[in-house]
C-alpha positions as CSV (number, residue, x, y, z in Angstrom):
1,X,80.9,145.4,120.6
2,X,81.4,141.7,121.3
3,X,84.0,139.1,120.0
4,X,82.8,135.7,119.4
5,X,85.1,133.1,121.0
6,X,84.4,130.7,118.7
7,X,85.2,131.0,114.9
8,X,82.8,129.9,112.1
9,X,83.7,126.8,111.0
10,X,82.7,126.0,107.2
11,X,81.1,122.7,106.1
12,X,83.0,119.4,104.9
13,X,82.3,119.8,100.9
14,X,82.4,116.1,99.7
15,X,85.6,115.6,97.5
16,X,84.6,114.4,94.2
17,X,86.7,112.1,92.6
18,X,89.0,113.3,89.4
19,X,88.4,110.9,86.3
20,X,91.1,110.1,84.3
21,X,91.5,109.2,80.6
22,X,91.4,105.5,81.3
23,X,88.2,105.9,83.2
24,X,86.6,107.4,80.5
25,X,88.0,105.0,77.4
26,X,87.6,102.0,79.5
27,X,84.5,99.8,79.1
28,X,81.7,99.9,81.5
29,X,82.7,95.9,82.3
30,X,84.5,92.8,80.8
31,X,84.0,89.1,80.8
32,X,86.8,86.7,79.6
33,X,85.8,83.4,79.5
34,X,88.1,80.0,77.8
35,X,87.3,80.8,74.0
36,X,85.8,84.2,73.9
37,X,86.1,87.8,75.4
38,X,83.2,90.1,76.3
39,X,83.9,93.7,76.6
40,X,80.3,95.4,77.3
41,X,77.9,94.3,74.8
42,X,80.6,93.4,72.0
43,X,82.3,89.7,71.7
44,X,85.6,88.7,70.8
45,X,87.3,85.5,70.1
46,X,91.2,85.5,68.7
47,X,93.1,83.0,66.6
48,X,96.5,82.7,66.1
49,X,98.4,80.7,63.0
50,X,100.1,77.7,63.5
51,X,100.7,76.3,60.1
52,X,101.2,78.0,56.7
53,X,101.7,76.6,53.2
54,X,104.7,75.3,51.4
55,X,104.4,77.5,48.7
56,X,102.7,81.2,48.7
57,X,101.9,83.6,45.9
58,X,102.5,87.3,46.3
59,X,99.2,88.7,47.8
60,X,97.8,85.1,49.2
61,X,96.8,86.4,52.0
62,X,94.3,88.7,49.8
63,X,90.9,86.7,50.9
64,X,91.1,87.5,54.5
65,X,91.5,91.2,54.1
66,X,88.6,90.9,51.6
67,X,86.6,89.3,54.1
68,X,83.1,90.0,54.4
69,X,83.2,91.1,57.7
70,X,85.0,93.4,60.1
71,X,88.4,91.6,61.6
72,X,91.5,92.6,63.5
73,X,94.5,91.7,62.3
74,X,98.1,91.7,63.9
75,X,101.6,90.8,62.1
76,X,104.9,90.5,64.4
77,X,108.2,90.4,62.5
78,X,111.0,89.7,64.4
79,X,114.7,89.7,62.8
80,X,116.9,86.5,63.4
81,X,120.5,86.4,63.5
82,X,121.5,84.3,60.3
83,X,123.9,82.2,62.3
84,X,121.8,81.1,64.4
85,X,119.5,80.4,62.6
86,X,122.2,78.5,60.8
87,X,123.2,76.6,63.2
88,X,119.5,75.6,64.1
89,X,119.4,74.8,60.5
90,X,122.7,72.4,60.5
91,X,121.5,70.5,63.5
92,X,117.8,70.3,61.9
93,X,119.0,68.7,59.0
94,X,121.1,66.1,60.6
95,X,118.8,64.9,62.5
96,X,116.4,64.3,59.3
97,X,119.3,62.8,57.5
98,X,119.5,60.5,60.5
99,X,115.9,59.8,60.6
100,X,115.4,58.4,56.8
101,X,118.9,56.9,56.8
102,X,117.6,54.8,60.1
103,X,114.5,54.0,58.4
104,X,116.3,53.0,55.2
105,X,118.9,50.3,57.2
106,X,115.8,49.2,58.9
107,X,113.5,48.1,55.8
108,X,110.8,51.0,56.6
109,X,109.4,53.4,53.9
110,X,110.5,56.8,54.5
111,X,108.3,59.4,55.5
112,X,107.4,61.5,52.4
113,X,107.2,64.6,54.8
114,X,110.7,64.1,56.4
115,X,111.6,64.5,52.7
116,X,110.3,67.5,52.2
117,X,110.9,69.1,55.4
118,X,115.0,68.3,54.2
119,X,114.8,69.1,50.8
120,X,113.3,72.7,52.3
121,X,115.7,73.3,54.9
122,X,118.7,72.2,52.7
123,X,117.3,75.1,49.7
124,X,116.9,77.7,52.8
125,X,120.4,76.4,54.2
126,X,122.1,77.1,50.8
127,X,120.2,80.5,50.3
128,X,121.1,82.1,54.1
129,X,124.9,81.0,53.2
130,X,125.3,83.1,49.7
131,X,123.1,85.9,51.6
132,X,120.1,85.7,48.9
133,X,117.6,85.1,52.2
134,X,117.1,86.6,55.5
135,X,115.3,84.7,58.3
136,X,112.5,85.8,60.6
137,X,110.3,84.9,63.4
138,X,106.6,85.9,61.9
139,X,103.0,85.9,64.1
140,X,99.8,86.5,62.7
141,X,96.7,87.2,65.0
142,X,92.8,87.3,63.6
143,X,90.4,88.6,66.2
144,X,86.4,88.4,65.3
145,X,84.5,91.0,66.5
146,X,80.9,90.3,66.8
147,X,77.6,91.3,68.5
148,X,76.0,88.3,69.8
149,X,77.5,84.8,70.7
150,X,75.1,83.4,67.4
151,X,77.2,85.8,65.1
152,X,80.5,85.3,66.4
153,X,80.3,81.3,66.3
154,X,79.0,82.0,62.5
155,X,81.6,84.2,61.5
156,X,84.4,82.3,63.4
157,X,82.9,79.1,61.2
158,X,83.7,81.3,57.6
159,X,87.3,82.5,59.1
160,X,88.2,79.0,59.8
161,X,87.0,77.5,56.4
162,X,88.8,80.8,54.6
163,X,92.0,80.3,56.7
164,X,91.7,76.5,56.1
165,X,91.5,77.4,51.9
166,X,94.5,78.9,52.1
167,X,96.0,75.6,53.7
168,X,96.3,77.9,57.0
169,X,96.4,76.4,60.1
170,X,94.8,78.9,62.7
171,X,94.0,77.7,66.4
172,X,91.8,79.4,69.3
173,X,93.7,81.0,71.8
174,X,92.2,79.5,74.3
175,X,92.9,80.6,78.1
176,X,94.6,83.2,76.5
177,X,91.8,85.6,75.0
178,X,92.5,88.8,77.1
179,X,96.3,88.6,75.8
180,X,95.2,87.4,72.2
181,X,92.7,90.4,72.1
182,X,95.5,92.8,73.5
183,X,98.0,91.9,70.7
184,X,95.3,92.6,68.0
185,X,94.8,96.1,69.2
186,X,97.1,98.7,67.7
187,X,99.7,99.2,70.6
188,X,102.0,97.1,69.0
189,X,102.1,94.5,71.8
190,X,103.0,90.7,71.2
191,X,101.3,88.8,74.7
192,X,101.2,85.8,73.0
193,X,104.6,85.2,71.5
194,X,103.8,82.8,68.9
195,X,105.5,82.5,66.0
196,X,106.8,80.3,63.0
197,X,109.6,81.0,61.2
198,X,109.8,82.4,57.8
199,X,112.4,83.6,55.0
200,X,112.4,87.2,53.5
201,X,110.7,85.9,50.3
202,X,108.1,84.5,51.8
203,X,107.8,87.2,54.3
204,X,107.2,90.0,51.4
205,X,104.3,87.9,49.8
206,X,102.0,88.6,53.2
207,X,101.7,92.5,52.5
208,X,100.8,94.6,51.4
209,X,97.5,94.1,51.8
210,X,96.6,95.0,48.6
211,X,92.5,94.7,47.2
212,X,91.5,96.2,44.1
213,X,90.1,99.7,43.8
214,X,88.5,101.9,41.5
215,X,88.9,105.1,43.5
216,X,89.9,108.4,41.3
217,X,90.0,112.3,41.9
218,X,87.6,112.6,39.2
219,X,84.1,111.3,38.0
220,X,81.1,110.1,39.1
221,X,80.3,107.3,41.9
222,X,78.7,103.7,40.3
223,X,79.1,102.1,43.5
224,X,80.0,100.6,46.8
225,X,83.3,98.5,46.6
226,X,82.0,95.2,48.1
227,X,85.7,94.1,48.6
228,X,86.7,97.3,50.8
229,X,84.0,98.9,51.3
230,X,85.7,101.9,49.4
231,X,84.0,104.7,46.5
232,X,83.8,103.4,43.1
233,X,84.7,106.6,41.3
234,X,85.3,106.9,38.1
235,X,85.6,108.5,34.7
236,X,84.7,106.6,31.7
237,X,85.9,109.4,29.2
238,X,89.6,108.6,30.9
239,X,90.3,105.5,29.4
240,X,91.2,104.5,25.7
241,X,87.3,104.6,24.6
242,X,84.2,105.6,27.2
243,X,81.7,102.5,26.1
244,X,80.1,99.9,28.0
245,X,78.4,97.1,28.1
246,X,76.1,95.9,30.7
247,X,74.7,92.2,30.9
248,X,71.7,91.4,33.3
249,X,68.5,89.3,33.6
250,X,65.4,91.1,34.0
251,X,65.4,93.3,37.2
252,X,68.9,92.6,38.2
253,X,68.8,96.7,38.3
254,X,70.6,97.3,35.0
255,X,68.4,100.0,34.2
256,X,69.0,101.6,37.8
257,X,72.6,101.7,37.5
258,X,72.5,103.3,33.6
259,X,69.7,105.7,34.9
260,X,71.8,106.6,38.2
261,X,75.2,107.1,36.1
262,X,73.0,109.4,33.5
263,X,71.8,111.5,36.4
264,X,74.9,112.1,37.8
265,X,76.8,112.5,34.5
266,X,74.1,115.3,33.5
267,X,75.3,117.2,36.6
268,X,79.0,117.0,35.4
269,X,77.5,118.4,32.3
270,X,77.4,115.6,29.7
271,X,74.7,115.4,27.2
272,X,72.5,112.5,27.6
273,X,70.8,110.7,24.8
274,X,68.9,107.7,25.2
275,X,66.9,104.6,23.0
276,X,64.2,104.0,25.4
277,X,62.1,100.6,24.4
278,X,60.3,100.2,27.8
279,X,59.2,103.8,28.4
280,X,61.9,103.8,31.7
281,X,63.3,107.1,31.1
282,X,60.3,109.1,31.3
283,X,59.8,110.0,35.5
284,X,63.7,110.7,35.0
285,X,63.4,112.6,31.9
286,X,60.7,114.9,33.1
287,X,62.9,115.6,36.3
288,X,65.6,117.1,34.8
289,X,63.8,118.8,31.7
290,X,64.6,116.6,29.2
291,X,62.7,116.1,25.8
292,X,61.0,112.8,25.3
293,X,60.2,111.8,22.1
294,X,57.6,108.8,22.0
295,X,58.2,107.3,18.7
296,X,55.3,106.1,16.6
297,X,53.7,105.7,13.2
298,X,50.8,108.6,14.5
299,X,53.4,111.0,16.2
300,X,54.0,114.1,14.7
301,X,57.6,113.6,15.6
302,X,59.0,112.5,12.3
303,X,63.1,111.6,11.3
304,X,64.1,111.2,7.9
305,X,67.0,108.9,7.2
306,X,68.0,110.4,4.1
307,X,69.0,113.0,6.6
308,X,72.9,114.5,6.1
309,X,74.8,116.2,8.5
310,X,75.4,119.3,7.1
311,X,78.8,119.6,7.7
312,X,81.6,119.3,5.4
313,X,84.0,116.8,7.2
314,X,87.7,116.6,5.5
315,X,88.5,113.4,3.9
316,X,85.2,111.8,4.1
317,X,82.2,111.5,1.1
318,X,79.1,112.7,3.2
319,X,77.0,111.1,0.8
320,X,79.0,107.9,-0.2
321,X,78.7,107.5,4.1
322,X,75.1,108.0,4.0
323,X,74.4,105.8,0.7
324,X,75.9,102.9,2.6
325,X,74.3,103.5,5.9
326,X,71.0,103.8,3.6
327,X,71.6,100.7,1.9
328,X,72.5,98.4,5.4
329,X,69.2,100.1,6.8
330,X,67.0,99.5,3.5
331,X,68.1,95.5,3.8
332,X,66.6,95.6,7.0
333,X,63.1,97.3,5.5
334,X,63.2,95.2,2.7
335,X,64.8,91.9,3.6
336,X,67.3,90.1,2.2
337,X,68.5,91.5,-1.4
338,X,70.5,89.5,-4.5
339,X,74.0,91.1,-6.0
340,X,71.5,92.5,-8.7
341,X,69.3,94.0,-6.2
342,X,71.9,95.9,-4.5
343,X,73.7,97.3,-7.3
344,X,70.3,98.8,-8.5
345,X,69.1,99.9,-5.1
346,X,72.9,101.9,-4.9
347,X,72.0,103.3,-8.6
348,X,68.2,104.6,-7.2
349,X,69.4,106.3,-3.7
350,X,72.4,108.4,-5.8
351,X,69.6,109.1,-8.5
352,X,67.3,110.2,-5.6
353,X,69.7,112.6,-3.9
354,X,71.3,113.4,-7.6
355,X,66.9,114.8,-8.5
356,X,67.2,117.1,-5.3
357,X,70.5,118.7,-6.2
358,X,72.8,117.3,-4.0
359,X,76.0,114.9,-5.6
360,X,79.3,113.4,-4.9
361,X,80.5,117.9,-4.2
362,X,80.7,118.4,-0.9
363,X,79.2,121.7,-1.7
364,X,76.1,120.8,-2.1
365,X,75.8,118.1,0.8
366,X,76.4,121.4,3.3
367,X,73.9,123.4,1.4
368,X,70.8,121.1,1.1
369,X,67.9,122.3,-0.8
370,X,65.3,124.3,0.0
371,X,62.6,121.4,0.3
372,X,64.8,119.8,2.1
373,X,66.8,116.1,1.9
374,X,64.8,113.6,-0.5
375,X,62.1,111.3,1.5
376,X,61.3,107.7,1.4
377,X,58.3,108.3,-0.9
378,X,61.3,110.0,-3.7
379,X,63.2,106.3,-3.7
380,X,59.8,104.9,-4.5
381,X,59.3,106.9,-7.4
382,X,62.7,106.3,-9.0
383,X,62.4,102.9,-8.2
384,X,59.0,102.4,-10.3
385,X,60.5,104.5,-13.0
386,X,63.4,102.0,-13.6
387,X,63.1,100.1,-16.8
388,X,64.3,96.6,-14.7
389,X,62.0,94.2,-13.1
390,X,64.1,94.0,-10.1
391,X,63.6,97.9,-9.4
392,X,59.7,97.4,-9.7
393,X,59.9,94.3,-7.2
394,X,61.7,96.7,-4.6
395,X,59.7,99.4,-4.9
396,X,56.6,97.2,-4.3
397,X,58.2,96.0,-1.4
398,X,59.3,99.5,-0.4
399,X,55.3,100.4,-0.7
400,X,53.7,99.3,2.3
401,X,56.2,102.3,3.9
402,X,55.3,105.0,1.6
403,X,51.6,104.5,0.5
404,X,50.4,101.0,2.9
405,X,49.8,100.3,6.6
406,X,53.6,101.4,7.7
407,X,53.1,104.6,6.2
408,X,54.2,107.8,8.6
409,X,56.9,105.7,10.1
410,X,59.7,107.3,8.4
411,X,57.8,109.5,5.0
412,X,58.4,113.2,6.1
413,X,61.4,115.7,7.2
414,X,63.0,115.3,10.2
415,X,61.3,117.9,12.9
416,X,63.4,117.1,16.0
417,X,65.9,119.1,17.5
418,X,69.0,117.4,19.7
419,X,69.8,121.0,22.1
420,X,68.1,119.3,25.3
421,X,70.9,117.9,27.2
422,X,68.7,115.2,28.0
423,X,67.0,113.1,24.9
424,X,65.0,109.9,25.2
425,X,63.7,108.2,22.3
426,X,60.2,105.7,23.3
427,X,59.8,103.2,21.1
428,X,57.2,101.0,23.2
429,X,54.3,101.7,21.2
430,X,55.6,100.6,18.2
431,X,55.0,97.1,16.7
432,X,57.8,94.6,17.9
433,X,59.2,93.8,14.1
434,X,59.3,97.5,14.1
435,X,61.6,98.0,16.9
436,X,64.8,97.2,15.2
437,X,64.1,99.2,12.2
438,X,63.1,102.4,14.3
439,X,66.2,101.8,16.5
440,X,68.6,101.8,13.5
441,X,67.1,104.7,12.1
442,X,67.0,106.9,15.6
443,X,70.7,105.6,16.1
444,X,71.8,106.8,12.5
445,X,69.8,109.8,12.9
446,X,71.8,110.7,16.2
447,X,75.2,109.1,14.4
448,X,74.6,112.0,12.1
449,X,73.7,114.6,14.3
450,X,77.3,113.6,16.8
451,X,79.8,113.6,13.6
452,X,78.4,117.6,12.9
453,X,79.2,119.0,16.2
454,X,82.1,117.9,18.8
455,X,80.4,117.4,22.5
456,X,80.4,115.3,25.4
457,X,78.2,112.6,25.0
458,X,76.5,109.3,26.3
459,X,74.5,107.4,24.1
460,X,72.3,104.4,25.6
461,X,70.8,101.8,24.2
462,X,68.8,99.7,26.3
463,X,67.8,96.5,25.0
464,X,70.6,96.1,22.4
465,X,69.1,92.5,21.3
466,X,67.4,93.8,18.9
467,X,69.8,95.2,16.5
468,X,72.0,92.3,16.8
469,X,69.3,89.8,15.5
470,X,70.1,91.6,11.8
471,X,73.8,91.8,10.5
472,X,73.8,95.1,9.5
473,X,72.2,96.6,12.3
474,X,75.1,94.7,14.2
475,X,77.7,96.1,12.2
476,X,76.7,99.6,12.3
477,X,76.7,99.2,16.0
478,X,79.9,97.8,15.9
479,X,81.3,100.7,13.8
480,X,79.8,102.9,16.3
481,X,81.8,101.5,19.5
482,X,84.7,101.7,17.5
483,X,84.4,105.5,16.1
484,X,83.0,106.7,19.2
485,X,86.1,107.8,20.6
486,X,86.7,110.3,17.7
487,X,83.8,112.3,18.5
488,X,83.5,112.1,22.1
489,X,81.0,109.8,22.7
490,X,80.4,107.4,25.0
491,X,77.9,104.5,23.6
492,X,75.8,102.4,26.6
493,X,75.3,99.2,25.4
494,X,72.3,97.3,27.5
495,X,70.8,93.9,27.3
496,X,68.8,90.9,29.0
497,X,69.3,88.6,26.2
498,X,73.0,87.3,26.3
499,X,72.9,84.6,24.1
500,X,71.1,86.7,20.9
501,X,73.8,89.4,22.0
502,X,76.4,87.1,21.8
503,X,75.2,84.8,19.3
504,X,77.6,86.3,16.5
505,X,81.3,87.6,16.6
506,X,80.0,91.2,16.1
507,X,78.8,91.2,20.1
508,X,82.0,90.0,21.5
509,X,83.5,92.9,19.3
510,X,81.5,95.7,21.1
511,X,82.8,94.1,24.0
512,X,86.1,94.5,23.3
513,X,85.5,97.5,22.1
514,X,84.6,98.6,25.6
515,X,86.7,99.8,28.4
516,X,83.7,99.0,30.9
517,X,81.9,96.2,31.4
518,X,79.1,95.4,34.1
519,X,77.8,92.3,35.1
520,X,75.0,91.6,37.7
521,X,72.6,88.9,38.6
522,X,72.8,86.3,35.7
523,X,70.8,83.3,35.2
524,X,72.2,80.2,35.5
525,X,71.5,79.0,31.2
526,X,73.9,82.4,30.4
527,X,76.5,82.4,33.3
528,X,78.5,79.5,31.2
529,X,78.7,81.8,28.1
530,X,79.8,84.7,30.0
531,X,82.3,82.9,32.0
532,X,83.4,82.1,28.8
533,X,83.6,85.2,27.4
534,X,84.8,87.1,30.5
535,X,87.2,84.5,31.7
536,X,85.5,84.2,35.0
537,X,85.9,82.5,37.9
538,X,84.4,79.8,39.5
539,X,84.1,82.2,42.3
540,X,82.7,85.0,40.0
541,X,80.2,82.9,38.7
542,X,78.6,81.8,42.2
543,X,78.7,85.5,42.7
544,X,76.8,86.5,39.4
545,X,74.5,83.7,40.4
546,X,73.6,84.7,44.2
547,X,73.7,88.7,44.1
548,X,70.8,90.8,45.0
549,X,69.5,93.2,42.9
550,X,71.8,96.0,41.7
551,X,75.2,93.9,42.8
552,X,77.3,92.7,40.3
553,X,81.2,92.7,39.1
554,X,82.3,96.0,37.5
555,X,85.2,96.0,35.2
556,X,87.4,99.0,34.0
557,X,90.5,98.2,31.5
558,X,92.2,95.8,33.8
559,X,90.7,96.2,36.9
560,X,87.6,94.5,38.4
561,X,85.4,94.4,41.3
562,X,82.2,93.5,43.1
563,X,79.5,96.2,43.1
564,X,76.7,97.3,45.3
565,X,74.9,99.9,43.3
566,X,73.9,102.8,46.1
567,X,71.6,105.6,45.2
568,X,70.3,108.6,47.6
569,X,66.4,108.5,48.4
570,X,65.9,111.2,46.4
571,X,67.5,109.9,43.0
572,X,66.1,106.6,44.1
573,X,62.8,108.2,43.4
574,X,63.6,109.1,40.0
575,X,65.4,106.0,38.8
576,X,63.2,103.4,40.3
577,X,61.3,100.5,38.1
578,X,59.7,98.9,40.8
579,X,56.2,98.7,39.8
580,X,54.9,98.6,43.5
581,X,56.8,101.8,44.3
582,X,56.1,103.7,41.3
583,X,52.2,103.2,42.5
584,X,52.4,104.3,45.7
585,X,54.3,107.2,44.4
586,X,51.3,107.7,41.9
587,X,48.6,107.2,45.2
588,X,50.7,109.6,47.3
């Protein structure tokens, strides 16, 4: 057996080096130059304040963290001793008493900022004395992130003239951008060390940095907050009525916001019931299963507005309601109508329900008879059979609906039935001084059906214009934003044409009636009207004026905010009006 002299020796393994949690958070490589700072591909360039405004409102400091872009922003607040600060104060204030009393021996004018500088410090002087004020030293840093040096010098340019707004001073930190960048960062580091001083009042009205928000546990999302970037969630039924109102020009997206809140509402389970005059509804309505019911004088679908509800409804006259709601509706049909006129139109509609059994007992307004309610074609025949002229001339005028060219529009029994959870009502393919009569009647058709049977509701009704051009269509769209809330409905008010909507006193009361109102991209011959009615801005208005499609100012009670409408692909597909991609979709 034989020993080996000489022992194995095992290789030199290479020692790998042992990264640490600064080599792996630490960027790749850094360039700080006199008025900017490049960490990898990301630039940076820091300001600090150097002069703020005499006088501040709580919250001034509200455009900057609204501004529409990413920023880094620092606050120091040191604590002074008040007797320092005191005695600072003392000496401060001779020496400005000194200064105007030397220029006033000597024949000069006196420098109106000396005078307000001692006026100032002789209010703070008083205040730190009887303990009302605290001082303090105060910094504020803005650092603007960006990723090229084109987008950094544009952004810096809108942070100046913002800061400049707000009668702020703010000043590159030149040669200093690595410590100016360092005390933006939250490490709670001041490099920089510059401050201004500043009272306790004062102090409070920088934060907190309150923006508006519409942000709730409950409900359905409308939008992207364009202020914070945050959820617009809400729930309309949560406030003191659920209507709105939403004002647009043509394809601002109005129709894509209502069509994106009805989607989502149907999935909360909400009944959906809309007044379709552009035939919109119909990709959306087939998706989900609803029942579209194109409206026209060949359709089979028929709705008779001698219709009652059925249901005996303490304190209310069922058929004094419905003789009223008749009569508004009949003005429309027939025109305009003297005192004489109507007091023997009021006579023929109680004879007409009296000949088919039902009266003034609620009894028989529950029970209706067999054949059903009476028709249009039943008020024509007590109206020839009157012994006055005035009942012959309005059943010739009532003729051309029963026995003429407008015959079918509204002559038979009403064979639709509201279960679907999702109703749309066409009305495109009927004649335009058609429109508002068929609205009215669908609307008091589905006024009817609501009152019988308690649900959760939205009712929308695009292209309200049309019913505001009569009075009484206007009214009973007024009455129905107001009684909504009593049967748990929710009534979408919709329109392009701002100044026929709010032409008459009766539009600005469904907007008050209203806990929501939307407003996207106006022209510029309505945003004065609006601004007007909605106490905008000058701001707002350039807003309304420049937004892109489906951006606007959402209100709710007493909050508002700008919108950015945001749909998924998929619902996109369903809610879209875009003519070029409803083709392709066709082609594909």
């Amino acid at each position: 057996m034989k020993l080996s002299l000489f022992k194995k020796i095992k290789p030199i393994e290479e020692s790998k080096p042992q990264l640490t949690l600064e080599d792996i958070l630490a960027p790749a490589e850094i360039e700080v130059d006199f008025n900017s700072l490049r960490i990898d591909n990301r630039f940076f360039r820091t300001y600090f304040v150097s002069a703020y405004p005499r006088f501040v409102e709580p919250n001034w400091l509200e455009p900057l963290i609204s501004f529409d872009h990413s920023l880094l922003i620092s606050m120091f607040i040191y604590p002074s001793q008040s007797q320092g600060v005191l005695d600072e104060l003392k000496q401060k204030i001779a020496e400005m008493e000194a200064t105007i009393q030397t220029d006033f021996e000597r024949g000069r004018t006196i420098d109106p900022a000396v005078e307000v500088a001692l006026e100032d410090a002789r209010g703070l002087q008083d205040q730190l004395v009887r303990g009302v004020e605290r001082f303090f030293q105060f910094a504020l840093y803005i650092t603007v992130p960006a990723q090229t040096p084109e987008e950094l010098h544009n952004t810096s340019k809108l942070v100046e003239s913002t800061l400049a707004s707000l009668s702020i001073t703010a000043k590159q930190t030149t040669l200093q951008m690595e410590d100016g960048f360092k005390s933006c960062l939250p490490q709670g580091t001041d490099l920089l060390n510059l401050t201004h001083n500043m009272d306790t009042t004062s102090l409070a009205t920088t934060f907190p940095f309150a923006s508006s928000e519409l942000t709730a546990n409950e409900g359905i999302m409308y939008g992207i907050n364009k202020h914070n970037d945050s959820l617009i969630l809400f729930d309309r039924f949560s406030l003191e009525n659920a209507n709105s109102v939403i004002f647009a020009k043509s394809g601002a997206g109005k129709s894509y916001l209502v069509k994106l809140e009805a989607l989502r509402s149907l999935m909360f389970g909400t009944e959906i019931i809309v007044i379709d005059p552009e035939q919109e509804y119909l990709p959306l309505c087939k998706a989900v299963g609803g029942e579209y019911i194109n409206f026209s004088p060949s359709s089979p679908v028929k709705i008779n507005p001698f219709d009652l509800s059925g249901e005996i409804i303490p304190g209310e006259n069922e058929l004094g309601r419905k003789i009223l709601s008749l009569t508004a509706f009949l003005r429309i049909v027939l025109g305009s109508l003297t005192a004489t006129e109507s007091a023997i139109l009021d006579r023929a509609l109680k004879q007409t329900y009296f000949i088919k059994g039902i009266t003034d007992d609620p009894k028989t307004q529950n029970n209706p008879p067999a054949g059903g309610p009476p028709l249009m074609e039943d008020l024509y025949k007590v109206l020839i059979g009157m012994e006055e002229n005035s009942a012959a001339e309005l059943g010739a005028r009532l003729e051309r609906f029963v026995k003429g060219s407008l015959t079918g529009i509204f002559s038979a029994q009403s064979n639709i039935d509201l279960s679907n959870s999702f109703t749309v009502f066409s009305v495109r393919d009927l004649p335009d001084q058609l429109r508002p009569l068929a609205i009215y009647m669908i609307l008091d058709y589905v006024w009817t059906k609501i009152r019988g049977k308690l649900k959760k509701r939205l009712l929308i009704v695009d292209e309200a214009w049309y019913l505001m051009r009569s009075q009484d269509s206007a009214d009973f769209l007024v009455d129905m934003a107001k009684r909504a809330r009593k049967y748990y409905l929710g009534l979408t008010t919709i329109t392009q044409d701002i100044e026929d909507f709010l032409a008459s006193e009766r539009g600005k009361e469904i907007i008050s009636n209203s806990s929501i109102q939307v407003l996207l991209k106006q022209a510029p011959a309505s945003i004065d009207l609006l601004a007007q009615v909605f106490n905008l801005s000058e701001g707002e208005q350039r807003l309304l004026m420049s937004e892109g499609i489906g951006e606007g100012i959402f209100f709710a009670g007493n909050t508002h905010v700008a919108m950015r409408v945001v749909a998924s692909p998929n619902e996109h597909q369903l809610i879209t009006s875009n003519p070029a991609e409803i083709l392709a979709r066709e082609k594909s």
